[in-house]
N, C-alpha and C positions, 0 to 999 in steps of 0.2 A: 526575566521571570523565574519564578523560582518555588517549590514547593512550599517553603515554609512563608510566603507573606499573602496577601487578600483571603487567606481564610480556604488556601487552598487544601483538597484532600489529597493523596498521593495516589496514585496507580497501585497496581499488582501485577506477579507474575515479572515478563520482561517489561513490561511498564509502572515498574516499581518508582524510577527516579524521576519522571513529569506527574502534574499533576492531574488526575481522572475529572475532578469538577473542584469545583470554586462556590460549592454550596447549595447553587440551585440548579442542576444540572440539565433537567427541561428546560427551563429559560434558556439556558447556554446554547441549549439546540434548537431555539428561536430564534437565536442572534444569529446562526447561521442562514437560516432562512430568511431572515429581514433585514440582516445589520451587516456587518464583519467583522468576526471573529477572531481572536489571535490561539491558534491552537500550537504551544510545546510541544513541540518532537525531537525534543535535543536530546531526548535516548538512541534516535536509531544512529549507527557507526557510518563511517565516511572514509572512504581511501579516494588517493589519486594514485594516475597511470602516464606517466608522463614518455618521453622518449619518441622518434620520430616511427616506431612499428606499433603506435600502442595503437590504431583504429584497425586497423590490416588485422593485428593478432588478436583482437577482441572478437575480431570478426569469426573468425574461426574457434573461439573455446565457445560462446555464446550464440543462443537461439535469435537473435534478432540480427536485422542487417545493418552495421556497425560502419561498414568499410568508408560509406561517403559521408558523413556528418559531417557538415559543414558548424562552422562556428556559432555557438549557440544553440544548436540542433538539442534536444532530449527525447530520448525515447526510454523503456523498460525494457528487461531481458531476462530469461533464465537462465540456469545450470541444468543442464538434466544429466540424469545419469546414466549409462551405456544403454537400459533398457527406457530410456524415455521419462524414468518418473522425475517429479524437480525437486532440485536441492536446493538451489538458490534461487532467490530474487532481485534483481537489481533497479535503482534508477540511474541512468546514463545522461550525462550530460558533456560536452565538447565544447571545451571555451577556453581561450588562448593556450592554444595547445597544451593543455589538460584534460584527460578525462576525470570527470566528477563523479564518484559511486559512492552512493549511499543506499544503505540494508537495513534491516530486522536489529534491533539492539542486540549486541552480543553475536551477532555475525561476521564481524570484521577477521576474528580469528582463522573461520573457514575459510572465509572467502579468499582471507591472504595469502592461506597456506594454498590451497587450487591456483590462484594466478601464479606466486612464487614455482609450483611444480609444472606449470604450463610455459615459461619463458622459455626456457631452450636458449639460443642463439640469439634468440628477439633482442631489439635493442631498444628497450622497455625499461620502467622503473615503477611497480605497484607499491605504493605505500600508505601505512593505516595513519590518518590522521585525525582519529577523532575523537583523539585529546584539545585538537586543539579549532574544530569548527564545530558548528552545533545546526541545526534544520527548526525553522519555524513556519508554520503554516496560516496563511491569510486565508480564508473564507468568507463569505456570503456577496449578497447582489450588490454591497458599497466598496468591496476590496480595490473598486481601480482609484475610488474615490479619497481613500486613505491612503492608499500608496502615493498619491500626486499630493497629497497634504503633508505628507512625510517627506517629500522631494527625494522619492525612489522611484528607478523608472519603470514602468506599466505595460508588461511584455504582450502583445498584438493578442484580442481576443480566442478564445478555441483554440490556441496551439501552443506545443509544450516548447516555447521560444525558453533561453535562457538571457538576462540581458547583466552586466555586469553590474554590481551593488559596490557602497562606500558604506564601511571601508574593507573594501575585497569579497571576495564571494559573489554571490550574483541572487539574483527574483528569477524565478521561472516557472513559467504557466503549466498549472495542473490540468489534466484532461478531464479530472472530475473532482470538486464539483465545477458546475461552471463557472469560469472568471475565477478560480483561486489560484493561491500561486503559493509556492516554497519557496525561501527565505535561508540564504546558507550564508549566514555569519559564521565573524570569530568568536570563540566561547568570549573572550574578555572582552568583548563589546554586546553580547547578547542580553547583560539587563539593560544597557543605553536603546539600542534599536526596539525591544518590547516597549519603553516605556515610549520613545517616540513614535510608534506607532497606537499606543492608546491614546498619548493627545493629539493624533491627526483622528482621533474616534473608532478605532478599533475597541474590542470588548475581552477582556479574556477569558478563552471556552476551553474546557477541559476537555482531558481525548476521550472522556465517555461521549460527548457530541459526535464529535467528531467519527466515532466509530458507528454513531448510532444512524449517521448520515452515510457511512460506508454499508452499513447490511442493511437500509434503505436500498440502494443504487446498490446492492449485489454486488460486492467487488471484495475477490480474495483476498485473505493476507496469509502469507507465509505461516505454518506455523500454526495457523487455528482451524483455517479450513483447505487445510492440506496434511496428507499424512506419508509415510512410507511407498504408497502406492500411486500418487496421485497423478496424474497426467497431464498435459498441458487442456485440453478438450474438457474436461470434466469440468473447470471451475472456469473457463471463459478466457486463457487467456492465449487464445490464440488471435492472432492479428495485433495485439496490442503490446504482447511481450514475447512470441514467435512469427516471425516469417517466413509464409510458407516458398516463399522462389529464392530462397538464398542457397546455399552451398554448403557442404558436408559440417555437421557438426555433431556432438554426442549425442547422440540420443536421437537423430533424426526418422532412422529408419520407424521410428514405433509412432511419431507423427504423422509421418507421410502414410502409414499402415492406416491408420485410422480415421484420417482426411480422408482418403480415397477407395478405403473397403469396406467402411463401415461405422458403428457408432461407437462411444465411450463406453464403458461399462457403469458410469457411476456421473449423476447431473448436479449442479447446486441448484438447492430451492429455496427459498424465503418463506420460513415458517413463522405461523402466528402461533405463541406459546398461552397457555393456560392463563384466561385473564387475573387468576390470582397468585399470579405467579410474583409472589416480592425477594425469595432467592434463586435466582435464577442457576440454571443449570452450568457446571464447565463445558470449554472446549472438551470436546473428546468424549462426552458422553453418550450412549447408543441411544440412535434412534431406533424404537421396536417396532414390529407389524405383531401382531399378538407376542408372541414369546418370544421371535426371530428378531437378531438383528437385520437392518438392510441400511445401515448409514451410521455416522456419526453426528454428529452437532459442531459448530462450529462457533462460531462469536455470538452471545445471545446479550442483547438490551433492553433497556427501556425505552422510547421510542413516544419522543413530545406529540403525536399524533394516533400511532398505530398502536399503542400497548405494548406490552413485553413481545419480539418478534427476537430471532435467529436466524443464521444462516446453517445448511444443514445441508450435508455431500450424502445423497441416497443411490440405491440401485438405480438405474436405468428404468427396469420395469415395472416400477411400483407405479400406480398409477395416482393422477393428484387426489385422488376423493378416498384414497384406500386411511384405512384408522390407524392413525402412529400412534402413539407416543414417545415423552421423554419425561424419565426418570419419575415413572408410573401417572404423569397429566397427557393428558389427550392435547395434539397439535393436529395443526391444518395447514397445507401447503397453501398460500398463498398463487389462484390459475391466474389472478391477474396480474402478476410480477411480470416484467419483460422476460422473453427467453436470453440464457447467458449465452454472449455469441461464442460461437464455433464447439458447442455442448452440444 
């Protein structure tokens, strides 16, 4: 797949090189809801960790418990940094003794340079390879049915299994949405695999869907709804990309401070944005209470259902009904959204 053919538009910002929609960008985010969608994410970077200390020493630079993966195992993890806030993002995967990490486009550099200063003695080998594999993403409720039509294998329902793909790379079940899964081909085989899975009946959905399905379902991403300050607790990702019974790592003490004394200082919410909203606002714009800031804004879309909505990291104590806006329209926090866990 590729930005210049079906009449694709291109992304912005770090999602400059896939493409954001393919024309009719609602529709796209129906596909997801009814169909299976093929969403491009061959911008975000990819290294491997290879060497017989690489789960042991993961273990220790990283928020998540790393030590036992077993083959196939995925989970998510972060970077935080000495006082807690996060730097990094990771997905982690463990398959024929490789670790698989894939990041935020244009992340490979940091990440490399942190694991390269973290080796020590380790008998370890972190390397960026993401010249040479690319990340595709299957969605909606037919994905296991396009996958067995493609004669790829269809990693066990609800769990982020990773199972090995041809030729090389592997399928591995996303935790959200349900049933989807990432796709880690070679770049020079990644238009043969798109195009075999649209004629097993996949559809191809730009990452405006696809994002607009993530601040649906609340779910951070590096970089939009996160900033300099941010915490693991604030935006939800504790349990999912921290665990809290593991063993000393950066940034733990300001976890465990806030797990066990008290609350975050700052929630994600899901705001509904000015129904005449057709430029929507950037990341990083303030959200106001009359003149005062109390947050910023985070990812804002269109949204094939809900209207223009965002996601948006506020004070703690603002309460849902109080009168924001953004970038002088009145917003509404959304009270029927799920709470984000461990917020």
């Amino acid at each position: 797949m590729s930005i210049e053919v079906d009449g694709a538009v291109a992304g912005t910002g770090v999602d400059v090189g896939v493409p954001w929609h393919y024309g009719d960008p609602l529709r796209e985010q129906r596909v997801l809801a009814e169909g299976a969608g093929l969403i491009d994410r061959s911008n975000r970077d990819v290294l491997t960790v290879t060497g017989e200390d690489r789960l042991p020493w993961l273990h220790t630079i990283c928020s998540q418990h790393v030590e036992r993966l077993a083959d196939g195992d995925s989970t998510e993890s972060l970077v935080l940094s000495p006082h807690g806030h996060v730097e990094q993002h990771w997905e982690l995967t463990e398959l024929d003794a490789t670790v698989w990490l894939d990041t935020e486009p244009g992340a490979a550099v940091v990440v490399l340079d942190y694991l390269q200063k973290m080796r020590f003695l380790k008998r370890v080998e972190p390397v960026d390879v993401s010249a040479g594999w690319a990340v595709l993403t299957l969605a909606g409720p037919r994905t296991a049915d396009v996958l067995a039509a493609a004669e790829l294998p269809v990693p066990p329902a609800g769990r982020a299994v990773a199972l090995p793909g041809e030729p090389g790379g592997f399928v591995r079940g996303r935790r959200w949405p349900a049933g989807a899964v990432d796709l880690l081909v070679p770049r020079a085989a990644q238009a043969a695999r798109s195009h075999a899975l649209t004629a097993a009946g996949a559809r191809p959905v730009g990452l405006w869907a696809f994002e607009a399905l993530r601040v649906e379902q609340r779910r951070p991403r590096l970089g939009f709804e996160t900033d300099h300050r941010t915490i693991p607790h604030e935006v939800g990702w504790i349990g999912s990309a921290v665990h809290l019974q593991k063993g000393c790592y950066r940034g733990q003490e300001t976890v465990a401070r806030v797990q066990n004394l008290g609350k975050p200082p700052r929630r994600l919410v899901l705001l509904h944005l000015s129904g005449d909203a057709d430029e929507l606002p950037p990341a990083g714009t303030p959200v106001l209470s009359g003149e005062r800031a109390v947050g910023f804004l985070g990812t804002a879309v269109h949204h094939y259902e809900l209207g223009p909505i965002a996601l948006a990291v506020i004070k703690r104590t603002i309460p849902d009904d109080a009168a924001l806006t953004v970038a002088g329209a009145p917003v509404a926090v959304d009270v029927a959204a799920p709470a984000v866990p461990g917020a």
